[in-house]
C-alpha positions as CSV (number, residue, x, y, z in Angstrom):
1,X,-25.3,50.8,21.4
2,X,-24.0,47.8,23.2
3,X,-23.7,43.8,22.6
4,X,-26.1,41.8,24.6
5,X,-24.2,38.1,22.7
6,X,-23.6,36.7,20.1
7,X,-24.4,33.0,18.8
8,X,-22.7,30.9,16.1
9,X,-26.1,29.1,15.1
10,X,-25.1,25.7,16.1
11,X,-21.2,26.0,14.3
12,X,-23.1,27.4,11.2
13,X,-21.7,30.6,11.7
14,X,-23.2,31.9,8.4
15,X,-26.7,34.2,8.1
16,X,-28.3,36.2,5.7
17,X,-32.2,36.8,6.6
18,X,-33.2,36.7,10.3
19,X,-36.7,36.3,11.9
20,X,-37.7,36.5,15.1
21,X,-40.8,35.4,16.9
22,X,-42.5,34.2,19.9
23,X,-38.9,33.6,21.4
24,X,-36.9,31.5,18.2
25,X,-34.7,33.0,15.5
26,X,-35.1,31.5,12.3
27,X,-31.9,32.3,10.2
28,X,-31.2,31.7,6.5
29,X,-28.0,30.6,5.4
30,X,-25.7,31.8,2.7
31,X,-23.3,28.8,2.8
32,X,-24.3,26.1,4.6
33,X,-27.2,25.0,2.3
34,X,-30.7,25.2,5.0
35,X,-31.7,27.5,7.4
36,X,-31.1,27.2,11.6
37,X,-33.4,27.8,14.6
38,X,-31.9,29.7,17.7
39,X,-33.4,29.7,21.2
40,X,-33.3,33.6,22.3
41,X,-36.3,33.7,24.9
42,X,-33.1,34.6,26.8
43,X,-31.5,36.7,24.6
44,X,-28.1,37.0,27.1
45,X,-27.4,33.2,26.0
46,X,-28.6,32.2,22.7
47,X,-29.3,28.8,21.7
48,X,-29.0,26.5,18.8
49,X,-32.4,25.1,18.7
50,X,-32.1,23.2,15.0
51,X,-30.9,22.9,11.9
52,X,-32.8,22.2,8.5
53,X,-31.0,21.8,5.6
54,X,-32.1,22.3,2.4
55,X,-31.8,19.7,-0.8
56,X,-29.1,19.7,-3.1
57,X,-27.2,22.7,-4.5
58,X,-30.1,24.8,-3.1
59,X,-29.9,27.6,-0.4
60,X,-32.8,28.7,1.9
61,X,-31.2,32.4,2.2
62,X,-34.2,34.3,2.9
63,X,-37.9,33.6,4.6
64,X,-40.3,35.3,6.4
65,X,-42.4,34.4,9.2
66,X,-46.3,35.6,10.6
67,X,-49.2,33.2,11.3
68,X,-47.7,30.6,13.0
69,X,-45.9,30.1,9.4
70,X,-42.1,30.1,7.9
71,X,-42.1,30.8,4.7
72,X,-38.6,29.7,3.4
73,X,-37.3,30.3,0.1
74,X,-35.8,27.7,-2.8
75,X,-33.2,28.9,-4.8
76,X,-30.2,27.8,-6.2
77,X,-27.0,28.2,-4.0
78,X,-25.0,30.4,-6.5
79,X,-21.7,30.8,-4.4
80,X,-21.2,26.6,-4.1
81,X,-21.1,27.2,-7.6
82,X,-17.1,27.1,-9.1
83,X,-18.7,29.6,-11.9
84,X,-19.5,32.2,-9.4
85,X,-16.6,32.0,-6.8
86,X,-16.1,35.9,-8.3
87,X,-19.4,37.7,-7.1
88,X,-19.1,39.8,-10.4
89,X,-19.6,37.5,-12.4
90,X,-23.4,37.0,-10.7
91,X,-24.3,40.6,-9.9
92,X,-23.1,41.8,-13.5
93,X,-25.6,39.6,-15.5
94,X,-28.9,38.9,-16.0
95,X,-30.1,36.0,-13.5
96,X,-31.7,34.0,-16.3
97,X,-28.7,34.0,-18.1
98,X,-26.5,33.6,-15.2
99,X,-28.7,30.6,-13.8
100,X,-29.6,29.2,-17.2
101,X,-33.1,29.9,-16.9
102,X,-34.3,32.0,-19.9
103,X,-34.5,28.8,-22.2
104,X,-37.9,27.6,-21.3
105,X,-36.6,23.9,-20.7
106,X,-33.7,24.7,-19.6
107,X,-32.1,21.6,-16.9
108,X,-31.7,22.5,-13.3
109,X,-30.2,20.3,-10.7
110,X,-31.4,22.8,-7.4
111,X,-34.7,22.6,-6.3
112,X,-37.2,25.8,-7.2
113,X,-39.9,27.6,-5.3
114,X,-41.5,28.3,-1.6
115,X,-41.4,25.8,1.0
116,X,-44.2,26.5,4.1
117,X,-43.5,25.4,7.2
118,X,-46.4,25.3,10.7
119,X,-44.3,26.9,13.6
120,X,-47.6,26.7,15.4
121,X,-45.4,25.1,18.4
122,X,-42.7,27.8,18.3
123,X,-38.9,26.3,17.4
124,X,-40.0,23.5,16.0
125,X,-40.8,23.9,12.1
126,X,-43.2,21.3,10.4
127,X,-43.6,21.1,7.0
128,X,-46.8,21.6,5.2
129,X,-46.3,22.7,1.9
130,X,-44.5,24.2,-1.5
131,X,-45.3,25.7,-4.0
132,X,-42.8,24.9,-7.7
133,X,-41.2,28.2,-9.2
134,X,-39.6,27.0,-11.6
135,X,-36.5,29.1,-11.6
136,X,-36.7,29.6,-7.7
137,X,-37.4,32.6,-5.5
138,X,-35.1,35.5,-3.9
139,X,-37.0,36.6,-1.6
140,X,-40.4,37.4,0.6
141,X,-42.6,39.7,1.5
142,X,-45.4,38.2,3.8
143,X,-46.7,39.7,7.2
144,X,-49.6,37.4,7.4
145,X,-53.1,37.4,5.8
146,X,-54.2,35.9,2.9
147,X,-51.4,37.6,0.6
148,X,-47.1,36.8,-0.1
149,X,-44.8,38.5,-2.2
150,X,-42.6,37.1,-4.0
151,X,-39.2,37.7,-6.5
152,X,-39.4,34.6,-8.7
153,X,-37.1,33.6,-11.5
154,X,-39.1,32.0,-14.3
155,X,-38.2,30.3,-17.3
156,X,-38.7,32.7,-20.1
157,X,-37.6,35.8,-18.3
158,X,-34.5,37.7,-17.9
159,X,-34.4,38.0,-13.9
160,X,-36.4,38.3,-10.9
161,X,-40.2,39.4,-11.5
162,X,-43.1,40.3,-8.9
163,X,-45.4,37.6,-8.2
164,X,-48.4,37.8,-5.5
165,X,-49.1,34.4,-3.8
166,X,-52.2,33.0,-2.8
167,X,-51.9,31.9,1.0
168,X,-55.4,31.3,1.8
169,X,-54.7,27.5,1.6
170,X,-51.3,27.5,3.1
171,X,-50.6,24.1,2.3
172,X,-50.7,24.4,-1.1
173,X,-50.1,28.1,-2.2
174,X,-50.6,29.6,-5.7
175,X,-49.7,32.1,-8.1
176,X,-52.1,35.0,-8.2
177,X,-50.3,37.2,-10.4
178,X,-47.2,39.0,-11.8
179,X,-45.5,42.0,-13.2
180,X,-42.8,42.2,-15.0
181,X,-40.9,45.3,-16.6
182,X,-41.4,45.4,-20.5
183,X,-38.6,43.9,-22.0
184,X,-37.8,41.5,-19.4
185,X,-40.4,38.6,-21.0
186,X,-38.0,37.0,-23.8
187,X,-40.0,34.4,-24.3
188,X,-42.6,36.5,-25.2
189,X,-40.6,38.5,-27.6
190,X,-39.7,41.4,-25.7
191,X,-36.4,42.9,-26.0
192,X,-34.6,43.9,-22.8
193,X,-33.7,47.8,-23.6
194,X,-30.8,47.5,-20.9
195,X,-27.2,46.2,-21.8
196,X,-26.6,42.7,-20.4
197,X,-23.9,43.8,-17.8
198,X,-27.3,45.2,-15.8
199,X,-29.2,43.7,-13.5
200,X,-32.6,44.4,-14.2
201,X,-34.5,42.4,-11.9
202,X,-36.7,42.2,-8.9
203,X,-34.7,42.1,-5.4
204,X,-37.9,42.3,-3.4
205,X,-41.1,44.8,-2.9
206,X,-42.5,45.8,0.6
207,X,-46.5,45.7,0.6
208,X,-48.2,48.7,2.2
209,X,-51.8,48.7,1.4
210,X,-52.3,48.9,-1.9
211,X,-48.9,49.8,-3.3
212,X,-45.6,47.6,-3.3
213,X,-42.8,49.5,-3.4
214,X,-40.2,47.6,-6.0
215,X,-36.3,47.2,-5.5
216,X,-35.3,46.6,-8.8
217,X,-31.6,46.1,-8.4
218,X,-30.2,48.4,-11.2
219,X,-33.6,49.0,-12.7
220,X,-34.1,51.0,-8.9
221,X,-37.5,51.7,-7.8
222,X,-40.8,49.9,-9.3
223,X,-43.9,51.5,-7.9
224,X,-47.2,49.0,-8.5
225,X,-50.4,48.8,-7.5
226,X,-51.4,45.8,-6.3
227,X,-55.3,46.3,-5.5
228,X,-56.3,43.4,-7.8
229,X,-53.5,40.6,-6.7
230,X,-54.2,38.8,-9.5
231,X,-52.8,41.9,-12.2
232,X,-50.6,44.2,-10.9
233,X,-50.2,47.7,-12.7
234,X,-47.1,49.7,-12.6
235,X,-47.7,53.2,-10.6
236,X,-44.1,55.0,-11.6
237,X,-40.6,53.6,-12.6
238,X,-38.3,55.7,-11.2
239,X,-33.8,54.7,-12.1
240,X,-31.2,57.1,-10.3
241,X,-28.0,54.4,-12.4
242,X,-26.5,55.9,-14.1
243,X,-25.4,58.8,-12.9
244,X,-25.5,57.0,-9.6
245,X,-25.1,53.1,-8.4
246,X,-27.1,50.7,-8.9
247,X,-28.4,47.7,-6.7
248,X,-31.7,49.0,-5.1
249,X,-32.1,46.4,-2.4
250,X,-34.7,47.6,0.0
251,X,-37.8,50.2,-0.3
252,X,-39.5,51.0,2.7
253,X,-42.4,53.0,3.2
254,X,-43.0,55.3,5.7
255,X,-46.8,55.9,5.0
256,X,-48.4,58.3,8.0
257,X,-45.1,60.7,7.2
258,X,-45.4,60.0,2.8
259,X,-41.9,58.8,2.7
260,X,-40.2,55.9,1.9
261,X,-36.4,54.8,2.5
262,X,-34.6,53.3,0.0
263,X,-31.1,51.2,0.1
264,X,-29.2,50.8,-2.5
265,X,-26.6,47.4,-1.6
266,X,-23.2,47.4,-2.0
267,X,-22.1,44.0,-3.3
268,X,-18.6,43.9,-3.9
269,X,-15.4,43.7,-2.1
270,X,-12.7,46.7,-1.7
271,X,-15.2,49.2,-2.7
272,X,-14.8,48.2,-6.4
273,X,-18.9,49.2,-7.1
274,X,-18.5,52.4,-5.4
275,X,-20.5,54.7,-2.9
276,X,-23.8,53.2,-2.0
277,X,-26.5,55.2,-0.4
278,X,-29.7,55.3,1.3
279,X,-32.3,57.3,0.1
280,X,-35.4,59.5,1.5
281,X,-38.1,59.9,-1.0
282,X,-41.2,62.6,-0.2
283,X,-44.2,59.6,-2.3
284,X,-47.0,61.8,-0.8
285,X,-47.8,61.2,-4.3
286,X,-46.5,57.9,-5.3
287,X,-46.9,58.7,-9.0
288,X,-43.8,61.5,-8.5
289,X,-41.4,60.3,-5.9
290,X,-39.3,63.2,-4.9
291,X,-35.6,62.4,-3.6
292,X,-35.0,65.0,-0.5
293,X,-31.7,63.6,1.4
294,X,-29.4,60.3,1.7
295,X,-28.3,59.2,4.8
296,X,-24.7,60.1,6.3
297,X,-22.1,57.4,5.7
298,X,-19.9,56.3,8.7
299,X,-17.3,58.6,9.3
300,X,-15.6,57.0,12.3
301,X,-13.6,54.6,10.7
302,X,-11.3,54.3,7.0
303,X,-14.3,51.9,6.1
304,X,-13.9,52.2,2.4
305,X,-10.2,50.8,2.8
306,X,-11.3,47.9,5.1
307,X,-11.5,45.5,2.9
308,X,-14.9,42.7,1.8
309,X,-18.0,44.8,1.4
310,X,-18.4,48.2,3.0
311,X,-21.6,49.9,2.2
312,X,-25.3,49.8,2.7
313,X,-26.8,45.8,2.8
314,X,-30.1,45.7,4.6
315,X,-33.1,47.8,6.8
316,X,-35.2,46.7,9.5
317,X,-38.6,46.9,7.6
318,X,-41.0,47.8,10.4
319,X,-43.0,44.8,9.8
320,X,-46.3,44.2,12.1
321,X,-45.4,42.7,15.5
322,X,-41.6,43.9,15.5
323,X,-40.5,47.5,16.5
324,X,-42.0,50.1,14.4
325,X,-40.8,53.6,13.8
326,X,-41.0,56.3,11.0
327,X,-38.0,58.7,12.9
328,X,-35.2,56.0,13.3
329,X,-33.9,53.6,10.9
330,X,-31.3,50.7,11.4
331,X,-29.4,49.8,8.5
332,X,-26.2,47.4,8.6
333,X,-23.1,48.3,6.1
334,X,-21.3,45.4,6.2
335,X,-17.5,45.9,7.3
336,X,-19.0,49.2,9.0
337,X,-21.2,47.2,10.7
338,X,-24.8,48.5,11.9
339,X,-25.9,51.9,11.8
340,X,-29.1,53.8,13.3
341,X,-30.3,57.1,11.9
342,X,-32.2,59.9,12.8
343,X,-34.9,61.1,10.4
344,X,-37.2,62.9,12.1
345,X,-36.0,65.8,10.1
346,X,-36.1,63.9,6.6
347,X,-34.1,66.5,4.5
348,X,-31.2,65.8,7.2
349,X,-30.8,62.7,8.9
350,X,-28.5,62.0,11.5
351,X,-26.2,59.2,12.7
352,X,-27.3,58.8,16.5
353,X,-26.0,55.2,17.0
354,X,-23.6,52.5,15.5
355,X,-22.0,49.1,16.6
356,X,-19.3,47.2,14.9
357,X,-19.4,43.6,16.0
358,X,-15.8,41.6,16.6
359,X,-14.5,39.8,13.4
360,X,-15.3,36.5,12.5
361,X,-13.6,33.8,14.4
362,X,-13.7,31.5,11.4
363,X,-14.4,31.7,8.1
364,X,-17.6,30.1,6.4
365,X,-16.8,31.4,3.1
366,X,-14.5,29.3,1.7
367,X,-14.2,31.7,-1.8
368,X,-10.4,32.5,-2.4
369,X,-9.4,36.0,-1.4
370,X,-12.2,36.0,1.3
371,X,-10.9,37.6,4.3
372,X,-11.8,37.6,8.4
373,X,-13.9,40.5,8.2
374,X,-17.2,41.8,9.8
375,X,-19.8,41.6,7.3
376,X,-23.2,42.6,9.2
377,X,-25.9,41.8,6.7
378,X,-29.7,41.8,7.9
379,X,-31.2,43.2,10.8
380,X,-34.5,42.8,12.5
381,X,-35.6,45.0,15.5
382,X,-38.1,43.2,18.3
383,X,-40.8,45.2,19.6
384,X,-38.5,45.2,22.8
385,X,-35.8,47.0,21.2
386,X,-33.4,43.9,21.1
387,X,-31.6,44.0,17.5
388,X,-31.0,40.6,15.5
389,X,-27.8,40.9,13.2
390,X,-26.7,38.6,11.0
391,X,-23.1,37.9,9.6
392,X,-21.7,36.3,6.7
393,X,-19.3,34.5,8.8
394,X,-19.8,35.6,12.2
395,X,-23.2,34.2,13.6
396,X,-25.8,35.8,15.3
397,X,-24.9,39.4,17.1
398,X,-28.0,40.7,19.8
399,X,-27.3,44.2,20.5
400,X,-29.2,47.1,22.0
401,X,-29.9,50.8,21.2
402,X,-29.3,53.0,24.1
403,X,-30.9,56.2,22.7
């Protein structure tokens, strides 16, 4: 692999979700509270194209983009917050309880839901609509069509559930339906059957079809079927935690070969939540997933030793219009930086390319202890082959596979 440049997004050098399309990035933030637009219709010199910033005590972390739409999430920004300067203290609960949201009137001072922007003339992002979640979204699932996918908080439940989103008017979208695991609806009654210290809640599902293939965080893989949008019924429920981690962060279906590629995230610094993997599942029937290999950790480098978060964070998810592949898979890993893999053989996969970007040059996260390392977090592959990596602190690396 080698570096093509790298972009500090306009002095906002911090990203977590990138998109790319018809020659703009669109970049969430984790820590500087909106989302940036950068100019890569030459990718050999990037440039900061815009900056939108999001209300108060909200982040815009994740969005999505098809249709000559951004879909940008509304959430509240959880690491501003003094009670969460110690990640643990977010990851190990429940996010209604963390966020204050299972009271059904509980007070809020972050604004909740899915903004949608026209990006008809490409760059330059026009509002045109939002739809209130009352609790806020994670994250999206939308490759264009009449259909979104969303994780969204509401008041009465324990964490993130699965909602389907109406997008046939995109100026004023709707809830279409939901599913939520039983136990997760308090308000409701239910009983969550899960000690408190686990995160039982929706990261995000990938849409194929029919089927959205669930990351449940330490709940791991939800399988529904989503033929009726409006009342989503569970397929499977499948949980590898215990004996293994938890954190199921992406599911991603390979559906001509009947697999799908699952990453559990690691989310903690200096290793303290333990091997991470990534996971190959034969779903030929997705009623019986059937775990067949993991993919190789990097060996090249002490990585575990490092230091900040080593371990498995995001996958390019093949989406329509960007590169598509069912034999390789690009992953980053945080301090180890990005990773691409070999599956054609799916019971053993095989490193066949890696790049480590340079450390930060300054620090975005202003948490105590935080310390000048990479932190390569998502990753989206053009249909050229260029590769989009975000940082936590380090901007925007462009990079290319060599074979």
């Amino acid at each position: 692999m080698r570096l093509i440049s790298q972009s500090d997004q306009g002095g906002r050098a911090d990203g977590i979700q990138v998109m790319v399309e018809n020659g703009f990035a669109y970049v969430g933030h984790l820590f500087s509270g909106g989302f940036s637009v950068v100019d890569v219709r030459d990718p050999r010199n990037p440039k900061p194209a815009g900056f939108h910033p999001a209300p108060p005590n909200t982040w815009n972390v994740h969005l999505q983009v098809a249709d000559n739409l951004l879909l940008v999430i509304h959430g509240k920004d959880v690491f501003a917050d003094a009670a969460f300067a110690d990640e643990a203290s977010y990851y190990k609960a429940a996010a209604g309880s963390a966020l204050g949201t299972v009271a059904p009137k509980a007070e809020r001072d972050w604004d909740a839901g899915l903004a949608v922007y026209d990006i008809s003339t490409p760059g330059h992002p026009r509002r045109i609509g939002f739809m209130p979640v009352s609790g806020g979204i994670h994250r999206i699932w939308f490759t264009g069509g009449r259909w979104a996918y969303v994780s969204a908080l509401l008041d009465g439940y324990t964490d993130f559930i699965f909602m389907t989103v109406d997008m046939s008017e995109p100026a004023n979208p709707r809830e279409a339906g939901r599913y939520a695991l039983p136990g997760m609806h308090q308000a409701a009654g239910e009983t969550p059957s899960w000690p408190p210290s686990r995160k039982y809640g929706l990261h995000h599902a990938i849409v194929s079809g029919d089927i959205a293939w669930g990351a449940w965080r330490d709940a791991g893989l939800v399988v529904m079927d989503v033929a009726d949008r409006a009342s989503p019924q569970l397929i499977t429920h499948v949980n590898w935690s215990p004996p293994f981690q938890g954190g199921t962060h992406n599911c991603l279906p390979l559906t001509e070969r009947g697999l799908l590629v699952v990453l559990d995230e690691a989310v903690l610094d200096d290793y303290e939540d333990g091997l991470k993997n990534i996971w190959i599942f034969d779903v030929k029937n997705p009623a019986n997933p059937l775990p067949l290999s993991t993919l190789c950790a990097p060996a090249d480098a002490p990585y575990p030793t490092k230091g900040a978060h080593y371990g498995p964070h995001n996958l390019h998810e093949n989406r329509p219009g960007s590169f598509v592949s069912d034999t390789l898979i690009f992953s980053t890993w945080q301090n180890a930086g990005v990773r691409v893999h070999d599956i054609s053989d799916a019971t053993q996969p095989r490193e066949v390319g890696a790049l480590v970007p340079a450390p930060p040059r300054q620090m975005m996260d202003k948490r105590p202890g935080k310390k000048p390392i990479i932190q390569s977090c998502d990753i989206f592959v053009a249909a050229d082959g260029l590769i989009y990596v975000t940082d936590y602190n380090a901007g925007l690396s462009i990079m290319e596979y060599q074979g």
